[in-house]
N, C-alpha and C positions, 0 to 999 in steps of 0.2 A: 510180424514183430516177434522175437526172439525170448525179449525181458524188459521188462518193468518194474520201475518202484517209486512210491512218493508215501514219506516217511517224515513225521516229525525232527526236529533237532535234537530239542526237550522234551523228552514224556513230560514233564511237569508243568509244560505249559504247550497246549494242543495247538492255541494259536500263534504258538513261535513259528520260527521260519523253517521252511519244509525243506526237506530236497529232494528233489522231484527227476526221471530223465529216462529213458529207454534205447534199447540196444538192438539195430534190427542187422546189423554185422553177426558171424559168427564167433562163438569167444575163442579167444587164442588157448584159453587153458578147458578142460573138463575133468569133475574131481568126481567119482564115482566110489559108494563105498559099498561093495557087494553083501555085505554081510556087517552085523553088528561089531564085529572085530577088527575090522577095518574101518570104521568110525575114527577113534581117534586121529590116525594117523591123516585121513583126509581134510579132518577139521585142522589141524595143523598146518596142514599145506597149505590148504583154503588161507588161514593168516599168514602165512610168511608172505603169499602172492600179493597181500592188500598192503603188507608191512613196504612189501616193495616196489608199493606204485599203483598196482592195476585194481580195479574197480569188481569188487567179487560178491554175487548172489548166489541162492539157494539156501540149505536145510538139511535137518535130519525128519524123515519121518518119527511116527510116535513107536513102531519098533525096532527102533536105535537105541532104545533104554536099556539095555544090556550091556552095549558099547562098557562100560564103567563100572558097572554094577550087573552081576549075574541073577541076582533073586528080584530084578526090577521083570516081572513077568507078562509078556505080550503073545497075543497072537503070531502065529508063523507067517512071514508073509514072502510073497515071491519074488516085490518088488524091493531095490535098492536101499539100503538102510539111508544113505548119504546121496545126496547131488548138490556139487557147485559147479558155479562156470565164471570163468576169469576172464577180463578185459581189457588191454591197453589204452590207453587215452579214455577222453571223454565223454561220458553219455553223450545223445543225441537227445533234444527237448522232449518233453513230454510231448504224445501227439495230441492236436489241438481238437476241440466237440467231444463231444459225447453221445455216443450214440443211446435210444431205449432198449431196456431191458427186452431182449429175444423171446418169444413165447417158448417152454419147456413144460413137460410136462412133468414134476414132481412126483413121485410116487416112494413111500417108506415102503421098508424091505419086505411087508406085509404083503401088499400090493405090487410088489415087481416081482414074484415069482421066488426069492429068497428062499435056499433051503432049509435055513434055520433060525426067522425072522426075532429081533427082540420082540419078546409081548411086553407091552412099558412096563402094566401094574403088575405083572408077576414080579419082573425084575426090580421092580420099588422095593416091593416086600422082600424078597429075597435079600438086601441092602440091608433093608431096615431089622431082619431075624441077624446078621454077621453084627451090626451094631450093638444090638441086645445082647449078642455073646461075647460081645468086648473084643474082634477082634479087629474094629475098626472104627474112627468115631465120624467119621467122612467119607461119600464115595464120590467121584463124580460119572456118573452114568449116561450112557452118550445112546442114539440112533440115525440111522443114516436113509438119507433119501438119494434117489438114484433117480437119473433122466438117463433117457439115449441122447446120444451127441446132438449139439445142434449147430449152430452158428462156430465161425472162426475164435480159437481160444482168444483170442485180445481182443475179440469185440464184445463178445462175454464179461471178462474180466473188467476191461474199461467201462463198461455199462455200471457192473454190480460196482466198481469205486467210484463211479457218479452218484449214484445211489446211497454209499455210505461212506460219505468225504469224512477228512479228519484223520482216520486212524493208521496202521499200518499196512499200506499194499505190496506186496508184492506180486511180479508175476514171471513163472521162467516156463517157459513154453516145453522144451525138453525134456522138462522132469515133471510135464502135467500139473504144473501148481500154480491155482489161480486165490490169491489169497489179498482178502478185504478187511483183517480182522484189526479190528478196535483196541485189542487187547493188549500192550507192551508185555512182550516176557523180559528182557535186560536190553537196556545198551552199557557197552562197555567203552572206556577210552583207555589204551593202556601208556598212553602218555600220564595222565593223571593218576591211573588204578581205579576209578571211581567206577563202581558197577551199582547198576539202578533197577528195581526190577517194579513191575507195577501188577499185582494178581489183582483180577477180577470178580468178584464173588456176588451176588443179589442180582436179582433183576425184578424189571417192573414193566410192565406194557404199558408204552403210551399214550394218555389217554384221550379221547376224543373232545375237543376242544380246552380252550387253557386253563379251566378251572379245573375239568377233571385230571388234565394231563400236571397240574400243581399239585392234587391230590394224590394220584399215583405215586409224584416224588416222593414227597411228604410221609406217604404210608412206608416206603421203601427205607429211606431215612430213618423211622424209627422202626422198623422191624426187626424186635429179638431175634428171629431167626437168622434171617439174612445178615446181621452184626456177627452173631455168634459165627455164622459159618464165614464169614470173610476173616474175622478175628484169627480162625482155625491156619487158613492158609498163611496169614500172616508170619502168625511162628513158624510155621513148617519152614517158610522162605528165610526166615532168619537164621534157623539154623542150618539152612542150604546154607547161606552165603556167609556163615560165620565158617563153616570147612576150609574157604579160601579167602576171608578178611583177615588184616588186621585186628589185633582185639581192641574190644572195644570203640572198632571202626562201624560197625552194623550198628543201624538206627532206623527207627516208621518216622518217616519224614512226613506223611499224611495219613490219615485214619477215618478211613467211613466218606471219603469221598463221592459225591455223585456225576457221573458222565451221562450227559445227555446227545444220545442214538436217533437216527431218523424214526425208528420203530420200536426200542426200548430204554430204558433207564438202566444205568447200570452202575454197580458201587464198586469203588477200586480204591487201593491203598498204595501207599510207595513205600518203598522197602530198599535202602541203598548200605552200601559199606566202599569202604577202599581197601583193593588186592593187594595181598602181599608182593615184594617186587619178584619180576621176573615171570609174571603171570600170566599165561595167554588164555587165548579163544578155546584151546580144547581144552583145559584144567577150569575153565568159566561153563564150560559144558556140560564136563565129569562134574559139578558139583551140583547143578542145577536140573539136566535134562530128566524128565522133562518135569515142564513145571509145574509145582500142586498143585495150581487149581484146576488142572483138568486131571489129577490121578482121584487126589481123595489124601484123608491122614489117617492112620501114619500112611506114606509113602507106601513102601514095598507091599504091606497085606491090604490095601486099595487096591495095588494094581493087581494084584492076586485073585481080587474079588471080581474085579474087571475083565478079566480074561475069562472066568467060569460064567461071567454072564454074557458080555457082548459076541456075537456071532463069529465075527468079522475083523479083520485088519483095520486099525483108525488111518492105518496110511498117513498123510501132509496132518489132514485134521489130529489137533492137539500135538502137534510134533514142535517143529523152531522152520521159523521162514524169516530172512533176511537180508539186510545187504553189510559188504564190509567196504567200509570208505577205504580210499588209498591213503595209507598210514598206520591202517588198523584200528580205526573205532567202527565199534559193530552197532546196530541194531537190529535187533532179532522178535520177531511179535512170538505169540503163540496163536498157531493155524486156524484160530476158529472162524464162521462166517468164511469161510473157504473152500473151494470148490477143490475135485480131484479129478483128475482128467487122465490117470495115470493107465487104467485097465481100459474095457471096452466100453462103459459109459461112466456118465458123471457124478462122481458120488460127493454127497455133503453131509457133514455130521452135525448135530444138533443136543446140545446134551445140557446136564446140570448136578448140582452138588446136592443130594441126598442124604439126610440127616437121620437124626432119631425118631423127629416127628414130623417129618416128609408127609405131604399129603398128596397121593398118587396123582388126582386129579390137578393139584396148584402142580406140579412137575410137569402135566402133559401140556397145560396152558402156558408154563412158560416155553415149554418145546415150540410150540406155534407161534409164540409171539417173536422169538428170536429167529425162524425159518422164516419171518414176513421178508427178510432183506432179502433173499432171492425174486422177490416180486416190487419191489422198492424201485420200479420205474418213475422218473418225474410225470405226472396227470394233472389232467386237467376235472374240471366240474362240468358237466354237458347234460342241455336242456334240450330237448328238441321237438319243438311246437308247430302245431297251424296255428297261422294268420289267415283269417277267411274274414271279407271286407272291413278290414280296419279291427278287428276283434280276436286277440290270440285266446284260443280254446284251454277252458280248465289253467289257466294263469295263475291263480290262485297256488294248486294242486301244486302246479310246476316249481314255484319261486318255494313254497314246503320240501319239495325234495331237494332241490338245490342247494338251501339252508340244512339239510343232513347231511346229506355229504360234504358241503366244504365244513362243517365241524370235525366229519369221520377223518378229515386227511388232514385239518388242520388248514385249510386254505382259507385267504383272507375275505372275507364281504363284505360288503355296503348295501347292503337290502333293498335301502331307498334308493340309492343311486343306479341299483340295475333296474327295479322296476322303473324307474323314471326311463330310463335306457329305451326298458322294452316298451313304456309307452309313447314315443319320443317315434319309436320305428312304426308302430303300428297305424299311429299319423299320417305317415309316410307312405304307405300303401291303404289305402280307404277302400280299394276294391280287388278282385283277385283271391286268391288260393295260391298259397304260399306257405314256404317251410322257413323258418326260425329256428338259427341254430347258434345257440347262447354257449358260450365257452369263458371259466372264471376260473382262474389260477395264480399265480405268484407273480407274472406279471402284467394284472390285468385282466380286464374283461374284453372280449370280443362276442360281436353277433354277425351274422354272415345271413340272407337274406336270398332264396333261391323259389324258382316255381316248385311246388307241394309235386310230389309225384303222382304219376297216374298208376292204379292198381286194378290190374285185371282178375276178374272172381271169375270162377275161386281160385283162391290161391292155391299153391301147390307148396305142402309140406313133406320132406323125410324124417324120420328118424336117425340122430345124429351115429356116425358110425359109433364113433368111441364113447363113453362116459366123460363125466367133468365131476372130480371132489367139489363140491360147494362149501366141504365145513374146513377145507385146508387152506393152507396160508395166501389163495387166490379171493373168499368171501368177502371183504372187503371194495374189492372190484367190482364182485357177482353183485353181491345186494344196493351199493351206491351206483349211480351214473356217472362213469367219467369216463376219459379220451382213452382208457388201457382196455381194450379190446382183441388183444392179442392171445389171449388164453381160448377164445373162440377158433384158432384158428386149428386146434388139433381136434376138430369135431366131425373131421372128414369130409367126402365130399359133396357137392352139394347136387351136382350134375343140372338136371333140366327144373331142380325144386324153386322156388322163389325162399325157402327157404328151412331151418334145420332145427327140429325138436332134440331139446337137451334131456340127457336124464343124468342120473347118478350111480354108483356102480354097485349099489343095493338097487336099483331097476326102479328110481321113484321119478317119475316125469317132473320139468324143472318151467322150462318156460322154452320158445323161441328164441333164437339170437337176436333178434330184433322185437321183439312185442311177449305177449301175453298168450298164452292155450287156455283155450276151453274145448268142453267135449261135453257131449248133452247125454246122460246118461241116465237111463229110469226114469226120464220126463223132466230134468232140472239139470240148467248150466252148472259147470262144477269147475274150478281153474288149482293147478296146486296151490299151498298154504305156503306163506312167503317163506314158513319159518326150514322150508329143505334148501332153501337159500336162491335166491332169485331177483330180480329186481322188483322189483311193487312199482308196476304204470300207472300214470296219474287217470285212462281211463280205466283199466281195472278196479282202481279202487274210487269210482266215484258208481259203477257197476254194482259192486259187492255192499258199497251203503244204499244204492236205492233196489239192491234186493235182486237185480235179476241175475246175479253173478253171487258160488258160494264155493267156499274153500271147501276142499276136502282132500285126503289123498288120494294121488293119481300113480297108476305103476305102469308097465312101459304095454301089459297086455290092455291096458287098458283102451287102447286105443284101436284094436282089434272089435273090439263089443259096442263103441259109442254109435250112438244115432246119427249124431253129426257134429262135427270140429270147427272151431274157430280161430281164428289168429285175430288180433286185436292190439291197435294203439293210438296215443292219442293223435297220431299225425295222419294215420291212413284209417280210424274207424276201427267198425266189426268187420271184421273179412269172413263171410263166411270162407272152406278148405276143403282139400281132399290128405291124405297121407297117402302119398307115392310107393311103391315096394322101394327095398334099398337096395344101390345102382351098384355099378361094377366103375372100374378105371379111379382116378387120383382128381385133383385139384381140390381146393378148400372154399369157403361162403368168406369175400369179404366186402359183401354189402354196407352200405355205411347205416348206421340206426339211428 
């Protein structure tokens, strides 16, 4: 696939009618703008080819802000200021499924080897000393996370817009831009002059089940802060759009709105005027690009500010991505929630608007909460029990964690209806050794009924090659049970092990892929503390209450000095273990748990 886009009509109303359709033909036109100074001209083009028929996407990246304006100040970058690509005739449909989100591995510039990584709270503070000095009253301060390549760009792409339906997709293969973003920066029509722009400002993590996830609103809703600082961009964009309205055409058609995200809350305002005549896409560009809410205010000494701290090129993230209908009405988002696929791995930004009284730590948590959409695969709630003669083990335990997690994901239950379920099955087989395997999701409960596995002792454990972050936008997954198992797959190989000890990349042992560690140490079991992030087994923790199991930290030498290991869960027991040396050659552990 070439290009993709599925894009509202109305920003003003999300569940208007979309238009949706992809291109897997080569485009007849390619608009390339090498340099900042060649920006307008190819925005130009870009409309007269829409004006005259043909069906045109792409964007400018975010150091295109020169294009217009010289003191608009960005990093140097090597890649193309502009890409479009033009089409005769008709999209082809959208392509039908959806496939899951591909496992990736995430890591901030910290952690990928970056030679001049952001450190967040320095650069808070640094914001927050320029604000003090008056030389800015808004920043919006960004960081970027990088994977190596993984899966086909439009299986990617189409994944992460399953994942976050509703807002503005684009996707153009060519120019590396895979982009999900929620965010409208303008549609224009210039049949009518009406230019609409929608800035995004507050956010709010979603909260785990519907009271708290009411409350989250609620709190966002009335947050002084978050009002002020959306307020902020508000003007800035008026008097963008008042440079190329009619007077007294600009008007806030909406104020302190709230948008509800698969993973966050978000508050957005609208902000429209009508063009003066004769007005096209690059004069709607030159007045707008790019847009406040990802510089900061005022404009130029944000992005001034922005340049002295961020490392790195923003590249697609916070630039303009869009499509132009034939005729020439545009919709254009702004990049966020958008992947870059443009250099040698994939880069994604992540950022937020820093104020007077920014609180480093409220900024890195919404950093996380807004990165969960890269993990935003649809899952399920997975129980997975013995049945040993008519009796499923620790039941109790089970239907407790099952009710955490579908609160954590928001998935729906009937408490009594699955226990009736699971005792409805257990009926049903009165004798035997059997595995129960409980699945509850959006649509529906399933249980699947199979002979319990046989486990030869001891088992064999490794040490997983690579590390696994637990406290980043993957914990979620780690700590609940459910069907998204895919983040275990970059933990290397497993070779002749039955199976593969996690740890984390501070070196603090996590658990098995499948079960529970213990390691006997100084005369007493010892398993790690849930809280380095881990799943809590329903026999672990009936273990740790009758004492013979006891949390404490574990680090990755520790496994060198123990007396003796265990692997442990509720379907296959205590296993007593060995820990294998670690193998040589490739393949990955994708045992089912």
């Amino acid at each position: 696939m070439r290009a993709a886009f599925d894009v509202p009509t109305d920003p003003r109303r999300r569940a208007a009618e979309r238009i949706r359709g992809a291109f897997r033909r080569e485009p007849g036109w390619t608009l390339v703008a090498a340099t900042p100074a060649e920006v307008p001209e190819v925005v130009a083009r870009a409309d007269a080819l829409a004006r005259a028929g043909a069906w045109v996407l792409g964007g400018l990246r975010y150091e295109a802000a020169g294009a217009w304006d010289a003191a608009q100040a960005t990093q140097p970058s090597p890649q193309p200021a502009a890409h479009f690509a033009a089409w005769e005739g008709d999209p082809e449909p959208w392509p039908s499924g959806s496939p899951p989100l591909p496992a990736l591995d995430w890591r901030d510039d910290r952690r990928f080897g970056s030679a001049r990584p952001l450190e967040p709270r320095q650069a808070i503070a640094a914001v927050r000393a320029h604000i003090a000095a008056g030389d800015c009253y808004q920043v919006n301060l960004t960081t970027r996370l990088r994977s190596l390549p993984g899966p086909e760009l439009f299986t990617l792409f189409a994944a992460l817009a399953a994942a976050q339906p509703g807002g503005y997709a684009v996707f153009l293969r060519d120019a590396g831009a895979l982009s999900v973003s929620p965010e409208l920066f303008f549609s224009f029509s210039p049949a009518s002059g009406v230019l609409r722009t929608q800035p995004m400002k507050g956010t709010a993590a979603r909260g785990r089940g519907p009271a708290a996830d009411a409350a989250a609103a609620a709190a966002l809703r009335g947050s002084p802060k978050d009002r002020a600082e959306n307020l902020m961009i508000v003007d800035l964009l008026r008097n963008d759009l008042s440079r190329i309205c009619e007077p007294g055409s600009v008007c806030v058609e909406a104020l302190f709105e709230l948008l509800e995200l698969p993973t966050v809350w978000q508050m957005t305002s609208t902000v429209a005027g009508r063009t003066r005549p004769r007005t096209g896409l690059a004069e709607v560009m030159g007045a707008l690009f790019p847009c406040g809410s990802v510089t900061g205010a005022p404009k130029v000494r944000a992005m001034e500010v922005i340049r002295s701290l961020e490392p790195a090129p923003r590249g697609w993230y916070c630039g303009a991505l869009g499509v132009i209908r034939p005729g020439g009405e545009a919709i254009f988002n702004v990049p966020i929630r958008t992947v870059d696929a443009s250099g040698g791995t994939l880069v994604c930004g992540i950022g937020s608007g820093v104020v007077a009284d920014s609180d480093p730590v409220v900024e890195e948590e919404e950093w996380r909460a807004k990165q969960r959409f890269l993990g935003g695969v649809p899952l399920e709630a997975l129980e997975t029990m013995l049945l040993e003669d008519g009796r499923i083990a620790r039941l109790d335990r089970h239907l407790r964690r099952l009710a955490r997690t579908c609160a954590a994901f928001d998935l729906p239950l009937d408490a009594d209806a699955v226990a009736a379920r699971l005792a409805a099955t257990a009926s049903a087989h009165p004798a035997g050794r059997l595995r129960v395997r409980l699945r509850v999701g959006r649509d529906g409960v399933a249980v699947e009924v199979t002979p319990a596995p046989v486990t030869l002792l001891p088992v064999r454990l490794r040490l997983a090659n690579t590390p696994l972050d637990t406290a980043g936008f993957l914990r979620p997954v780690i700590v609940n049970k459910t069907t998204h198992r895919a983040h275990w797959a970059a933990f290397g190989p497993a070779g002749d092990a039955f199976d593969l000890i996690g740890h984390t990349p501070a070196g603090e042992l996590t658990e098995c892929t499948t079960g529970t560690l213990a390691l006997l140490l100084d005369g007493a079991w010892l398993t790690p503390p849930a809280a380095v992030g881990l799943l809590p087994g329903t026999l672990r923790e009936e273990l740790l209450e009758s004492g013979r199991l006891r949390e404490a930290p574990l680090r990755v030498e520790d496994l060198a000095r123990a007396q003796e290991v265990a692997f442990l869960n509720s379907l296959r027991g205590w296993c007593p273990a060995v820990v294998l040396p670690a193998p040589t050659g490739g393949g990955h552990l994708t045992r089912p748990r």
